[in-house]
C-alpha beads as a LAMMPS data file, in Angstrom:
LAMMPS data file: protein, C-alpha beads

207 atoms
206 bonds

1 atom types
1 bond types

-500.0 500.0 xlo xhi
-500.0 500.0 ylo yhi
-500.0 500.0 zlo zhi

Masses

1 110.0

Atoms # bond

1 1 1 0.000 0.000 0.000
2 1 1 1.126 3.221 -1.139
3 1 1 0.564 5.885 1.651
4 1 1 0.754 10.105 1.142
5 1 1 1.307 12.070 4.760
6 1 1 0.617 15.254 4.968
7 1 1 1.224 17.430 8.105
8 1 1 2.921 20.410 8.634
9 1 1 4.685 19.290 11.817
10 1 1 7.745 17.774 10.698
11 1 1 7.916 15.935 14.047
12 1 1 4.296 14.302 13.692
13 1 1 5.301 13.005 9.903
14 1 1 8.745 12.061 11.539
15 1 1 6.539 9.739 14.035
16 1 1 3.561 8.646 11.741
17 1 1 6.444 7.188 8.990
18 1 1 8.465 5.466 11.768
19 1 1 5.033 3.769 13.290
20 1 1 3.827 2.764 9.729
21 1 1 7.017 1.672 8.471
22 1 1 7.514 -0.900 11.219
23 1 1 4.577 -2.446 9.381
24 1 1 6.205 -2.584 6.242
25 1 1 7.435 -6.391 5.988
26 1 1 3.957 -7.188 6.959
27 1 1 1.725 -5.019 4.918
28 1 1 4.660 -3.688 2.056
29 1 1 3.617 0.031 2.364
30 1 1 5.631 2.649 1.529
31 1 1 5.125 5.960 2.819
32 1 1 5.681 9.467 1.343
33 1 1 5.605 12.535 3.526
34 1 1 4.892 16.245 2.384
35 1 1 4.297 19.542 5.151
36 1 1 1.657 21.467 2.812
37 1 1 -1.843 20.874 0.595
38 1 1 -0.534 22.298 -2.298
39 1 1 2.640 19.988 -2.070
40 1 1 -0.569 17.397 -1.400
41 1 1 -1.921 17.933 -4.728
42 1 1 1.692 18.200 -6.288
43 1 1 2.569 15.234 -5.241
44 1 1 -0.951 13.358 -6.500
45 1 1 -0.412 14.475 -9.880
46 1 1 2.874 13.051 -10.282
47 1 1 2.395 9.845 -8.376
48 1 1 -0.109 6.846 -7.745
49 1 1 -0.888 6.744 -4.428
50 1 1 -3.685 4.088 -2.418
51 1 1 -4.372 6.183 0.474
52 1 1 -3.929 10.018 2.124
53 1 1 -3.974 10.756 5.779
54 1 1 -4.185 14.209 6.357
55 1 1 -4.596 16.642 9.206
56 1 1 -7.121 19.340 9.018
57 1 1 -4.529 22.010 10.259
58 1 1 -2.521 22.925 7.434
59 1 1 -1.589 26.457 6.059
60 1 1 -3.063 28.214 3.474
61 1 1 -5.362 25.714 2.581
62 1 1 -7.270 23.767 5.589
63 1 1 -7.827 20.169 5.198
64 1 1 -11.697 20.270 4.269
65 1 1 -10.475 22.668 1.310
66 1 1 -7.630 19.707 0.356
67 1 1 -9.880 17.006 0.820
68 1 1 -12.711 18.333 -2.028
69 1 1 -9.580 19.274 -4.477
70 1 1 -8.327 15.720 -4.216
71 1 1 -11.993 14.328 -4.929
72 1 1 -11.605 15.689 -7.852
73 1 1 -8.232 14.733 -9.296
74 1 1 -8.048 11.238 -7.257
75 1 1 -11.867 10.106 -6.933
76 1 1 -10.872 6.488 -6.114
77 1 1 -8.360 7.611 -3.791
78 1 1 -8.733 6.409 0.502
79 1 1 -8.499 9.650 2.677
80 1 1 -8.158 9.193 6.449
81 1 1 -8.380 12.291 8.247
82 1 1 -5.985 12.529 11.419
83 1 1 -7.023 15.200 13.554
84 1 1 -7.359 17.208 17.204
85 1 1 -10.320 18.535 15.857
86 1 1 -13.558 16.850 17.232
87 1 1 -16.342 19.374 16.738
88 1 1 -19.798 17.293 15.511
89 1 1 -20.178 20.320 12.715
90 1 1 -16.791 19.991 11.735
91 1 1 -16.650 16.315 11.950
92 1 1 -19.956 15.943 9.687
93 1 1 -19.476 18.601 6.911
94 1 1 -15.632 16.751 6.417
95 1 1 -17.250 12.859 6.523
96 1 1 -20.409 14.433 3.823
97 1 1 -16.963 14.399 1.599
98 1 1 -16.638 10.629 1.490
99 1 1 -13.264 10.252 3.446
100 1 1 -12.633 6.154 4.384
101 1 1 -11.417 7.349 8.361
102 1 1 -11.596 9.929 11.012
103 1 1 -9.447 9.364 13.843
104 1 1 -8.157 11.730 16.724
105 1 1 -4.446 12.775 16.935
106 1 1 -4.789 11.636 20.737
107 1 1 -5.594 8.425 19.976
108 1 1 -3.170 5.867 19.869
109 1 1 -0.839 4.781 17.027
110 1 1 -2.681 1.120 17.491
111 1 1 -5.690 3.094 16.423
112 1 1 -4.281 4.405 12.955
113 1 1 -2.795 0.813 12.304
114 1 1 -6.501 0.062 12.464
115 1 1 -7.671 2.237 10.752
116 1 1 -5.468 1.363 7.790
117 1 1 -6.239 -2.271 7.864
118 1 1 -10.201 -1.318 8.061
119 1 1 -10.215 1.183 4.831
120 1 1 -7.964 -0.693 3.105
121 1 1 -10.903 -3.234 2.877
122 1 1 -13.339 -1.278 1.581
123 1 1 -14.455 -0.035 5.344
124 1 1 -15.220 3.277 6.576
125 1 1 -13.269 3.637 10.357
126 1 1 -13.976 6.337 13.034
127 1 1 -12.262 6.228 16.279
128 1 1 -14.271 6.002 19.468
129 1 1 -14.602 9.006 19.873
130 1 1 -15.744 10.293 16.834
131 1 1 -18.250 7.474 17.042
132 1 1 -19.844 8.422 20.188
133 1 1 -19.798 11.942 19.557
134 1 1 -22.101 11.449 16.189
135 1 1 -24.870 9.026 18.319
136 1 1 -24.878 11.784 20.594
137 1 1 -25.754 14.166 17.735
138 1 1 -28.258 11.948 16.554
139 1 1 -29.598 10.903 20.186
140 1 1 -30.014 14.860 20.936
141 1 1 -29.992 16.969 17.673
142 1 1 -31.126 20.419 20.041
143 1 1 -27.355 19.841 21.190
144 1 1 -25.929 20.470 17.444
145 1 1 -25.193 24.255 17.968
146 1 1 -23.817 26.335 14.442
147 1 1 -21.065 27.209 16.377
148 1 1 -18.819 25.329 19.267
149 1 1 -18.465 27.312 22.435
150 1 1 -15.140 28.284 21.633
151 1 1 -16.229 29.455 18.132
152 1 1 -18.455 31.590 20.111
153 1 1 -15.729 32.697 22.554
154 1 1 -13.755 33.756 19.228
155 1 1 -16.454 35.668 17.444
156 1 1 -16.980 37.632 20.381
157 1 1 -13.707 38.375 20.192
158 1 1 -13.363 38.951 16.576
159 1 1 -16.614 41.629 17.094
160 1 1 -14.443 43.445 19.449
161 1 1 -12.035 43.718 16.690
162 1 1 -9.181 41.961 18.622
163 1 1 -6.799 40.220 16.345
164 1 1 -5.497 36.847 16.035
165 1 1 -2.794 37.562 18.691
166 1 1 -4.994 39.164 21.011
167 1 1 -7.663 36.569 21.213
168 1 1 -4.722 33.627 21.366
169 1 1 -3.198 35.733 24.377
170 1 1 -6.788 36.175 25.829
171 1 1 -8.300 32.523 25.535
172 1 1 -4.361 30.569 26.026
173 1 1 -4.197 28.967 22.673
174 1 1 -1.931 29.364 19.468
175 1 1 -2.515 31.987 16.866
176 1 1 -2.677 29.125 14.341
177 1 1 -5.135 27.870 16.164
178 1 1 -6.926 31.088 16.340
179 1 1 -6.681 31.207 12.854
180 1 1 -8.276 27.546 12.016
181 1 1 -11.256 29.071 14.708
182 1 1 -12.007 32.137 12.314
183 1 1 -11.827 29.880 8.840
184 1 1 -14.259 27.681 10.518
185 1 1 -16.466 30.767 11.698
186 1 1 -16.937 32.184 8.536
187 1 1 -17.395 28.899 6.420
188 1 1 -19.819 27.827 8.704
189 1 1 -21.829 31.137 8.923
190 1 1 -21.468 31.119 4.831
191 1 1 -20.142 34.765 5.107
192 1 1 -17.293 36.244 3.376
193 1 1 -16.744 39.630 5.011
194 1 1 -16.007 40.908 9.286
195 1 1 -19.600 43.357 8.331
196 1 1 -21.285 39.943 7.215
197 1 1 -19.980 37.882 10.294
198 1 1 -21.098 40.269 12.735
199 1 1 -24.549 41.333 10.870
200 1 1 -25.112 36.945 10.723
201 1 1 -24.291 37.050 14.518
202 1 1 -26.303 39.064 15.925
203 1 1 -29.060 38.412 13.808
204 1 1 -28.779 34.643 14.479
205 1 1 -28.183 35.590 18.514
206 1 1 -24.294 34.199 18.396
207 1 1 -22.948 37.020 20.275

Bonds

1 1 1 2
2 1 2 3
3 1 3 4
4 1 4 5
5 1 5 6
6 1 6 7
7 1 7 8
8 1 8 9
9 1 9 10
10 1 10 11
11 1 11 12
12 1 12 13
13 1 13 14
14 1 14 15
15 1 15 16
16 1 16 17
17 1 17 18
18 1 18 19
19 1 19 20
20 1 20 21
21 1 21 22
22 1 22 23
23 1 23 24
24 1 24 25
25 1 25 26
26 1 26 27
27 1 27 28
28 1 28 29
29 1 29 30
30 1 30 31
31 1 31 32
32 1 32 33
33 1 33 34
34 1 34 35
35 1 35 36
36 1 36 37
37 1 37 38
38 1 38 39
39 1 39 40
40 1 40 41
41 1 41 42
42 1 42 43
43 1 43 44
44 1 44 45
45 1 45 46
46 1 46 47
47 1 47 48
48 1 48 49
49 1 49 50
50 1 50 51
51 1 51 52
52 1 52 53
53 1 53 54
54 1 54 55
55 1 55 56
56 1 56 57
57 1 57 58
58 1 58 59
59 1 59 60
60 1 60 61
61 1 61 62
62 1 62 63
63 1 63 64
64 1 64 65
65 1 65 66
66 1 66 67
67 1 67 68
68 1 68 69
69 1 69 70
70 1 70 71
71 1 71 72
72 1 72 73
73 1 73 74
74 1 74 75
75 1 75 76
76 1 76 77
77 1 77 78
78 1 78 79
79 1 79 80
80 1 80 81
81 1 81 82
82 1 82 83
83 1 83 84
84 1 84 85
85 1 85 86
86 1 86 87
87 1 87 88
88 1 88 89
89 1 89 90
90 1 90 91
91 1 91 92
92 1 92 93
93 1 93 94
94 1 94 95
95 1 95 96
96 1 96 97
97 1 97 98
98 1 98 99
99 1 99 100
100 1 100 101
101 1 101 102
102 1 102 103
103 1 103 104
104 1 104 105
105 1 105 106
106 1 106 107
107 1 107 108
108 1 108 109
109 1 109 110
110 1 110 111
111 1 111 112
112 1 112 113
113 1 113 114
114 1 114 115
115 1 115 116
116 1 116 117
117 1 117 118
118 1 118 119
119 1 119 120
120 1 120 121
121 1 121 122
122 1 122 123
123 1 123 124
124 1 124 125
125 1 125 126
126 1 126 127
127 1 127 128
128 1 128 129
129 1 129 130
130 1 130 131
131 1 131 132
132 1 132 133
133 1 133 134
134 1 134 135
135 1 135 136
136 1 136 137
137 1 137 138
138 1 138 139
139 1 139 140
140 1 140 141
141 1 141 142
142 1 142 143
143 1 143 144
144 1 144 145
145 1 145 146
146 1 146 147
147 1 147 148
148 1 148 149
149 1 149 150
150 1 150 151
151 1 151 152
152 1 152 153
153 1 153 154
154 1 154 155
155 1 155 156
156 1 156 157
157 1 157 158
158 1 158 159
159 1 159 160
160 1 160 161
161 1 161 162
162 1 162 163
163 1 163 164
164 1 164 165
165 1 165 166
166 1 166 167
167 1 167 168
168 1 168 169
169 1 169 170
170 1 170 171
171 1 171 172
172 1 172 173
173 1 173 174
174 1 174 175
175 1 175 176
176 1 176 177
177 1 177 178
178 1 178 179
179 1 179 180
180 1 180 181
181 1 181 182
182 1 182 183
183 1 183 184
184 1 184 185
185 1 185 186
186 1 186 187
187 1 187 188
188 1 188 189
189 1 189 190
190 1 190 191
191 1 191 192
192 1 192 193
193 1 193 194
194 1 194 195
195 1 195 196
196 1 196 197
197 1 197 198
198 1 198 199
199 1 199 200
200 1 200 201
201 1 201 202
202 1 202 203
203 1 203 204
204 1 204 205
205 1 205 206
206 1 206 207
């Protein structure tokens, strides 16, 4: 099995290829690393690949945004998504794109093993997790919110006109991550301007 990483952690891709590699007498995969989605989309053009495991974090172009380009150019290819993202909004709109896996980056690496061995036979695979958290969606749909708590945390923020740094300082997370949070805001609220997000939010009660 032919196997594309992309992260843009050198670290994590460092530790994904040395767990999957171990497998290699086994299972003969090789495994091909890259730290961006446009090197994602280089690489698929150039070479035949089985299956992608991606994170949603990457710059420029988020993982969703990767995931619907590769659709297109690779429609038979496996995507596994590999992820500290666990939002049921998030979650759903990325599985509506017919990925094979969606597993958590705090799971372990026996969990991505089995992942791999499930999609490779023609099985979708979702961690525990991810599992429980769509029954719970299903079980109590009032609980499906637009926007996550900390979305809402963000926007507030963002309507105060605080900027990426200022809201990571204020809430104790990364300005990357800060930076995913907004993306996800406005895709979610389907507006494409600050004067849009804010006239959405408080028409729709989000701040």
């Amino acid at each position: 099995m032919r196997i594309l990483l992309v992260d843009d952690h050198a670290i994590v891709l460092d530790g994904l290829q040395a767990i999957l590699q171990r497998q290699v007498e086994e299972n003969t995969i090789t495994v091909s690393c890259v730290m961006s989605a446009e090197d994602a989309l280089d690489f698929l053009e150039k070479n035949e690949i089985d299956l992608m495991i991606t994170d949603f974090n990457l710059p420029r172009m988020d993982g969703l945004s990767l995931i619907r380009r590769v659709k297109k150019l690779r429609p038979k290819l496996m995507i596994i998504v590999l992820s500290m993202h666990d939002e049921t909004h998030l979650v759903k709109e990325i599985l509506k794109e017919g990925i094979q896996g969606y597993i958590l980056k705090k799971d372990s690496h026996h969990e991505l093993i089995r992942a791999i061995a499930t999609v490779k036979e023609g099985k979708i695979y979702l961690s525990n997790d991810i599992n429980k958290m769509i029954i719970q969606s299903l079980q109590f749909p009032d609980e499906e919110r637009l926007l996550t708590d900390r979305e809402r945390e963000i926007l507030k923020l963002i309507a105060k006109e605080c900027s990426n740094k200022e809201i990571a300082e204020q809430l104790f997370i990364s300005e990357r991550t800060v930076e995913t949070h907004r993306k996800n805001i406005f895709r979610k609220t389907k507006t494409g301007s600050l004067v849009g997000l804010i006239k959405f939010a408080y028409t729709n009660n989000l701040i």
